[in-house]
N, C-alpha and C positions, 0 to 999 in steps of 0.2 A: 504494500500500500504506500503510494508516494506521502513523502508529507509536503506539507503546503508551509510557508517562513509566513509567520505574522508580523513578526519586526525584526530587524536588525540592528543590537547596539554593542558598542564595544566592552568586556567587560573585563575587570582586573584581573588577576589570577588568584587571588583573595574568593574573588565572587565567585568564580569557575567551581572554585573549593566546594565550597558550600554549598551551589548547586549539586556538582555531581554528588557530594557528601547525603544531599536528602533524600537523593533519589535511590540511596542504599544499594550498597556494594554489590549483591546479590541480583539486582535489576542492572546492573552493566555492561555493556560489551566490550569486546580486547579494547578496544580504541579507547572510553570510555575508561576503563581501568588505569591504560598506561595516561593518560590524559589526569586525571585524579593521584595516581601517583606522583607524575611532574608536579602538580598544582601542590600536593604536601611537601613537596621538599623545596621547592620554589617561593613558598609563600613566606611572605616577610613580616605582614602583618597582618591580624583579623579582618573578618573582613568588614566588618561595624568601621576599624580604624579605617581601613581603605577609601570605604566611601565619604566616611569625613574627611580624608585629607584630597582625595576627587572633589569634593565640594570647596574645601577650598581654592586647592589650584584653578577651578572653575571661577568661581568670585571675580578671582584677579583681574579674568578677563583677556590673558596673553596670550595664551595656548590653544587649542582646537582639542576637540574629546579625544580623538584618536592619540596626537600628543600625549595628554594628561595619562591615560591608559599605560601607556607605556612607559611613563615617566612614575607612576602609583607600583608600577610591577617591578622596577631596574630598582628606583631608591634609590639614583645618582647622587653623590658624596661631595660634588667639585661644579663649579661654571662648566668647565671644560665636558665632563661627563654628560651633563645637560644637553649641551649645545653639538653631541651626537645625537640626539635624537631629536632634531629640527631640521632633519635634511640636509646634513651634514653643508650647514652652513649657507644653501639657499631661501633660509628664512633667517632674516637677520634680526634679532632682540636688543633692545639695550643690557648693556651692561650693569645699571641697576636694576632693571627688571628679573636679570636671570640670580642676579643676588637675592630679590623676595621670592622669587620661589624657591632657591638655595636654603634660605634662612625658614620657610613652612615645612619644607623636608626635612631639615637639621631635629624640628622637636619631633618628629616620626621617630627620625635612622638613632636620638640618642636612647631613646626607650627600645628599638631593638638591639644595637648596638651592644648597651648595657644591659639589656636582657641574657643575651647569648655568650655574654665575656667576650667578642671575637676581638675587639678594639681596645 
């Protein structure tokens, strides 16, 4: 039975978690499993925190969803890190700007950071 997409929006890998998490292990397929596997070992933060900090980096106003997505999933550490995931430099930012979104990730990465000891 074909299925029919009602919507399409981009989701963090936080979110991914969760979903395939509800939809309980037992109801998955390989794809689905290895796909839920990546999402737990990949995930950086909950996914409650995720959309909070998607909502903020949205606020800002700077970035486009697709951006914000991938920038909520990586956890970039640096300007430099950031400003790989803007088209590797065909979309040009200010320099302050990439600093406030530098400085909303910074209170994310220092609760995982020092969550995990890596740092």
């Amino acid at each position: 039975m074909p299925r029919k997409i009602l919507k399409v929006q981009p989701v963090t890998i936080p979110e991914a978690k969760s979903i395939l998490e509800s939809l309980g292990e037992e109801n998955l397929d390989q794809f689905q499993r290895r796909s839920l596997d990546y999402a737990t070992k990949m995930s950086y933060l909950k996914p409650d925190a995720a959309r909070k900090l998607l909502e903020e980096l949205r606020a800002e106003g700077i970035l486009d969803e697709e951006e914000i997505v991938q920038i909520v999933n990586i956890m970039p550490r640096s300007i430099e890190e950031i400003r790989m995931f803007l088209g590797g430099g065909r979309k040009i930012i200010e320099t302050s700007k990439l600093e406030k979104i530098l400085s909303i990730l910074n209170k994310y990465n220092e609760k995982i950071f020092r969550k995990v000891n890596m740092f």
